[in-house]
Backbone as JSON, one array per atom type, in Angstrom:
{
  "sequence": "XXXXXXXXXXXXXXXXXXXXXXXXXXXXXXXXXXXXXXXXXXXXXXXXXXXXXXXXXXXXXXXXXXXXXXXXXXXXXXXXXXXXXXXXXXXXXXXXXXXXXXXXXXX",
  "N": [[-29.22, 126.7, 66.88], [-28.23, 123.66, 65.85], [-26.29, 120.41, 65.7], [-25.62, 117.62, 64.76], [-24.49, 114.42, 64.91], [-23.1, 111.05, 63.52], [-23.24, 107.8, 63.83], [-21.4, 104.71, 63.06], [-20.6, 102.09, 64.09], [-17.77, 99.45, 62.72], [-18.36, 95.93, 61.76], [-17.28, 93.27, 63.36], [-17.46, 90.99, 62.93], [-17.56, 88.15, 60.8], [-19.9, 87.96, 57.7], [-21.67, 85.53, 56.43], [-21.62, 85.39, 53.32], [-18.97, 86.47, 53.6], [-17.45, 84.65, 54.38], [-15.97, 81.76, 53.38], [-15.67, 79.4, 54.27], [-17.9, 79.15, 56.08], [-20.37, 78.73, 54.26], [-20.15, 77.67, 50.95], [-21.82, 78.24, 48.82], [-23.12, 80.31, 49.44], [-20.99, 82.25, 49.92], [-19.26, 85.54, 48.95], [-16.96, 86.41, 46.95], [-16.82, 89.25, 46.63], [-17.88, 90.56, 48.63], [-17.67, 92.63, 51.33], [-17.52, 93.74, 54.93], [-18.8, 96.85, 56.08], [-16.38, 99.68, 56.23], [-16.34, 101.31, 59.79], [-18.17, 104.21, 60.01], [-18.85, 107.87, 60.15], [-21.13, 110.59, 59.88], [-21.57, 114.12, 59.99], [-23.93, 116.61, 60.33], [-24.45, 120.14, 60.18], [-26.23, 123.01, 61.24], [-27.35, 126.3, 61.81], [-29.25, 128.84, 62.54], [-31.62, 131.95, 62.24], [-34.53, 134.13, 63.42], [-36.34, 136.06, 62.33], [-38.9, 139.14, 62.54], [-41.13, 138.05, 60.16], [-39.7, 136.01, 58.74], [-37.27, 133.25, 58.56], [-34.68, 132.41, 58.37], [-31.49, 130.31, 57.48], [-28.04, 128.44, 57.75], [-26.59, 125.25, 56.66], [-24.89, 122.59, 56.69], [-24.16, 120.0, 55.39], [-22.1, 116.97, 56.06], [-20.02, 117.73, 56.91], [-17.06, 116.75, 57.58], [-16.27, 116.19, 55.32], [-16.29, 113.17, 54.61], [-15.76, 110.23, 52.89], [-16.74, 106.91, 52.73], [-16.06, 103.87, 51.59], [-19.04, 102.0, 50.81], [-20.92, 99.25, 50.17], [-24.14, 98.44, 48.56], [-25.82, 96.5, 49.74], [-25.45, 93.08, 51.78], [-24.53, 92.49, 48.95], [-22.35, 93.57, 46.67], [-21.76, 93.07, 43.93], [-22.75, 93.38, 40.95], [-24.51, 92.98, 37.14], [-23.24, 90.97, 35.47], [-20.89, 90.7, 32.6], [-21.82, 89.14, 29.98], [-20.45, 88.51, 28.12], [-17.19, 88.34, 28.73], [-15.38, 85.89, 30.19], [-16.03, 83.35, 32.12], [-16.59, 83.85, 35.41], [-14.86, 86.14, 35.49], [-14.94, 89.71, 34.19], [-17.51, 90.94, 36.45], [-18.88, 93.6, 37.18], [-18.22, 95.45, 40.24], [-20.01, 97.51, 42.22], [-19.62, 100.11, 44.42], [-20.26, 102.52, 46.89], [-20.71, 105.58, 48.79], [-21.07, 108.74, 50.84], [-22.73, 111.46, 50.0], [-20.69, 114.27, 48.72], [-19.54, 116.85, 50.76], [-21.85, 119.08, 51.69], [-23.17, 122.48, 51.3], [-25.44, 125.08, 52.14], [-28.15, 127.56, 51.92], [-31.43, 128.05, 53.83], [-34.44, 129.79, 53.75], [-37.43, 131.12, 54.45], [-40.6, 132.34, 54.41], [-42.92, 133.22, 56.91], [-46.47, 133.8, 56.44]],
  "CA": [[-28.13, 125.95, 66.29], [-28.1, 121.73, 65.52], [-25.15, 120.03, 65.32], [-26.04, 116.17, 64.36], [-24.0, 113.38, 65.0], [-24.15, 109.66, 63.92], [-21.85, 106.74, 64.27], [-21.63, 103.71, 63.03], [-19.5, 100.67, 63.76], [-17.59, 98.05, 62.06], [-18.9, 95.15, 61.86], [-16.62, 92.79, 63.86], [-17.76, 89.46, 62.83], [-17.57, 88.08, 59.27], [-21.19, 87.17, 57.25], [-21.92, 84.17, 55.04], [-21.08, 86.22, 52.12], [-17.47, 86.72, 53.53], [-16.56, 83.62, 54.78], [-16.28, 80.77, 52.42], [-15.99, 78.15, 55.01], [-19.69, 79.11, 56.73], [-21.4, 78.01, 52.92], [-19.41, 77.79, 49.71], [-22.87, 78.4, 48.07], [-23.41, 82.05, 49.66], [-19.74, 83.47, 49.33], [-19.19, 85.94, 47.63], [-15.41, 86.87, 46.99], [-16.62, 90.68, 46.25], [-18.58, 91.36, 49.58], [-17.16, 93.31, 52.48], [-18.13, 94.92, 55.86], [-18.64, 98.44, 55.4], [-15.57, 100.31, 57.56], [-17.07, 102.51, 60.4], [-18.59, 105.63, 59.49], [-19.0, 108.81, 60.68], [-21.5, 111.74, 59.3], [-21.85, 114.92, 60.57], [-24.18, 117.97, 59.87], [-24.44, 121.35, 61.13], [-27.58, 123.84, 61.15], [-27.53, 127.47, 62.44], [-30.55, 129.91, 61.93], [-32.33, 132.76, 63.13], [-35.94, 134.61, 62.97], [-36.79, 137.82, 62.15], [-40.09, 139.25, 62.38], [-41.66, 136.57, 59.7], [-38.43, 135.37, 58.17], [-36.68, 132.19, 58.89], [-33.2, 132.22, 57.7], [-30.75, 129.62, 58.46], [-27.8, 127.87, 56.83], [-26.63, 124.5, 56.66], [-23.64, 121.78, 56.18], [-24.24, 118.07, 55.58], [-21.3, 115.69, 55.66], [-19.39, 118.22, 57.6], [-15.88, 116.8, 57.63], [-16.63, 115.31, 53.82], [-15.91, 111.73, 54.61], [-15.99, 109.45, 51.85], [-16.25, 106.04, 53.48], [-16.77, 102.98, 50.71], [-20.1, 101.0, 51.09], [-21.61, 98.56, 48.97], [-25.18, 98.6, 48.67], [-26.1, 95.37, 50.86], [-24.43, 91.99, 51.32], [-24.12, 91.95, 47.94], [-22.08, 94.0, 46.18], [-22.08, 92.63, 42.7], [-24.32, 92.86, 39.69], [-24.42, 93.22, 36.08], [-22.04, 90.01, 35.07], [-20.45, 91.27, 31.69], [-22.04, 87.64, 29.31], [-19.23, 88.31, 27.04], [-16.44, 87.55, 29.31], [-15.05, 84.66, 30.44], [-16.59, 82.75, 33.16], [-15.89, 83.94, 36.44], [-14.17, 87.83, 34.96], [-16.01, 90.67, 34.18], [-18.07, 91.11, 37.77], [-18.86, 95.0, 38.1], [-18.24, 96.05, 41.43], [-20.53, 98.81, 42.85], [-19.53, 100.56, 45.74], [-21.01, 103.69, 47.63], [-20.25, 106.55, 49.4], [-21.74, 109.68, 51.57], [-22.5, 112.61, 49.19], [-19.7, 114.96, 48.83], [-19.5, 118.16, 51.73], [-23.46, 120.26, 50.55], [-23.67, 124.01, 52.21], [-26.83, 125.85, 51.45], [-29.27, 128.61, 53.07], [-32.58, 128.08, 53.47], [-35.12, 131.17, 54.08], [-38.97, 130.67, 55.13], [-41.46, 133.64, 54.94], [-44.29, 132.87, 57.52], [-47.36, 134.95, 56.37]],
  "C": [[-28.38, 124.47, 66.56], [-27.13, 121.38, 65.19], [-25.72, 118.38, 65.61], [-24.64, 115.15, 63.92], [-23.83, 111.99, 64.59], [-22.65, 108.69, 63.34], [-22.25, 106.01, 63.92], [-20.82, 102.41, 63.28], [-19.23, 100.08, 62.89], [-18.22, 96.74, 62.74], [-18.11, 94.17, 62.41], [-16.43, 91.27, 63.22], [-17.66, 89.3, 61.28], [-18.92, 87.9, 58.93], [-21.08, 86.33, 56.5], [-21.5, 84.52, 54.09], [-19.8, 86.38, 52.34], [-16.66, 85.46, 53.63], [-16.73, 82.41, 54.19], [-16.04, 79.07, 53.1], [-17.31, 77.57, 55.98], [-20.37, 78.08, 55.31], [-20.61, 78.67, 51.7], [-20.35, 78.77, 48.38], [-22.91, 79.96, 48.33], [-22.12, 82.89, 49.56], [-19.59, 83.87, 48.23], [-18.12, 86.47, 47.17], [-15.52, 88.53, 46.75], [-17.23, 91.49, 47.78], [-17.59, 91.91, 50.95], [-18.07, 93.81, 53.51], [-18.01, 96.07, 55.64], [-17.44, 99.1, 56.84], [-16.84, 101.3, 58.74], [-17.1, 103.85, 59.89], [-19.36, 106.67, 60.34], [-19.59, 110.19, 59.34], [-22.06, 112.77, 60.47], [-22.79, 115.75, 60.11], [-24.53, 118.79, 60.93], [-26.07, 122.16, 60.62], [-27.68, 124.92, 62.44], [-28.6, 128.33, 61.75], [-30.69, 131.28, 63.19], [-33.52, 133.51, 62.32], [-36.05, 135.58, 63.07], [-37.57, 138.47, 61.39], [-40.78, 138.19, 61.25], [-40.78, 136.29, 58.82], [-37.95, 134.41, 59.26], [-35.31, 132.05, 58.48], [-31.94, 131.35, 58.38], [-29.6, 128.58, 57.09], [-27.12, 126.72, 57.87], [-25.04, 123.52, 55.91], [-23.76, 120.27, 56.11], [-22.86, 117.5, 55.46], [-20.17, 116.82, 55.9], [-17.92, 118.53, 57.64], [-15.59, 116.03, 56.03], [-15.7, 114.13, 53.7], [-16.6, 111.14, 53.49], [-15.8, 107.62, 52.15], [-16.61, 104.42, 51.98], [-17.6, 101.65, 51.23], [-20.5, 100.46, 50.2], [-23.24, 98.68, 49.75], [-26.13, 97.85, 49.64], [-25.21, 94.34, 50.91], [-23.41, 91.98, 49.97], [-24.03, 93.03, 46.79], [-21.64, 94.06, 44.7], [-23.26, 92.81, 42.17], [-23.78, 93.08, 38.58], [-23.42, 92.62, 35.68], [-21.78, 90.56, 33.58], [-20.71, 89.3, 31.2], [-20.74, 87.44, 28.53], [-17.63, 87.89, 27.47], [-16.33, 86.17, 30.0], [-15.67, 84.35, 31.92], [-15.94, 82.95, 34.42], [-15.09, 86.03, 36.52], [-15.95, 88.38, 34.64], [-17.29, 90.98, 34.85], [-18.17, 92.58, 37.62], [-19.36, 94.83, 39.08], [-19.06, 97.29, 41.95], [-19.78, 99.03, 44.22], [-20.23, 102.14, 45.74], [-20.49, 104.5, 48.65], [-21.29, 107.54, 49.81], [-21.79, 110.72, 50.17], [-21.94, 113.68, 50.07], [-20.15, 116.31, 50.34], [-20.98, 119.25, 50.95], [-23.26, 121.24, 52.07], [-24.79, 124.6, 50.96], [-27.08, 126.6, 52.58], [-30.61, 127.68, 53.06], [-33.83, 129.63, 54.52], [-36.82, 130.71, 53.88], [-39.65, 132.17, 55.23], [-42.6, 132.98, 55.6], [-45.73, 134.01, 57.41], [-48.85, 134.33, 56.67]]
}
């Protein structure tokens, strides 16, 4: 059995990108710290004679925490709007709660 852990903090401090009094030039009014995050997975098995059989849970308690991709969570300015509008926003997330088997013949 594996049971996998992993933690991450918030980020406490602001970055250049958040704070528009560090550099006017690098803020970015869409960027954020990512909240703390927590993923779990699980993994139980067992062997018998040349079988491997064992199943599996990623993302455990199926947290959905929203991350942007790096600093900079903007792209793809929409030309046709008005200067300043039409910004898509990306954000990101853990993939959803996955259970599976997996089975191994050793010959």
């Amino acid at each position: 059995m594996r049971l996998d852990y992993e933690y991450q903090s918030k980020n406490h401090t602001r970055t250049a990108a958040e704070d528009p009094s560090v550099s006017p030039t690098v803020y970015n009014p869409y960027s954020y710290s990512p909240p703390p995050t927590t993923f779990v997975s699980m993994r139980a098995g067992i062997t018998v004679n040349k079988w491997s059989v064992s199943a599996f849970v990623d993302n455990l308690f199926d947290s959905h925490p929203i991350m942007p991709p790096s600093s900079y969570a903007t792209s793809d300015v929409d030309t046709n709007a008005n200067p300043g509008q039409g910004v898509l926003v990306r954000s990101f997330t853990f993939r959803p709660r996955t259970m599976g088997i997996t089975s191994v013949y050793h010959f």
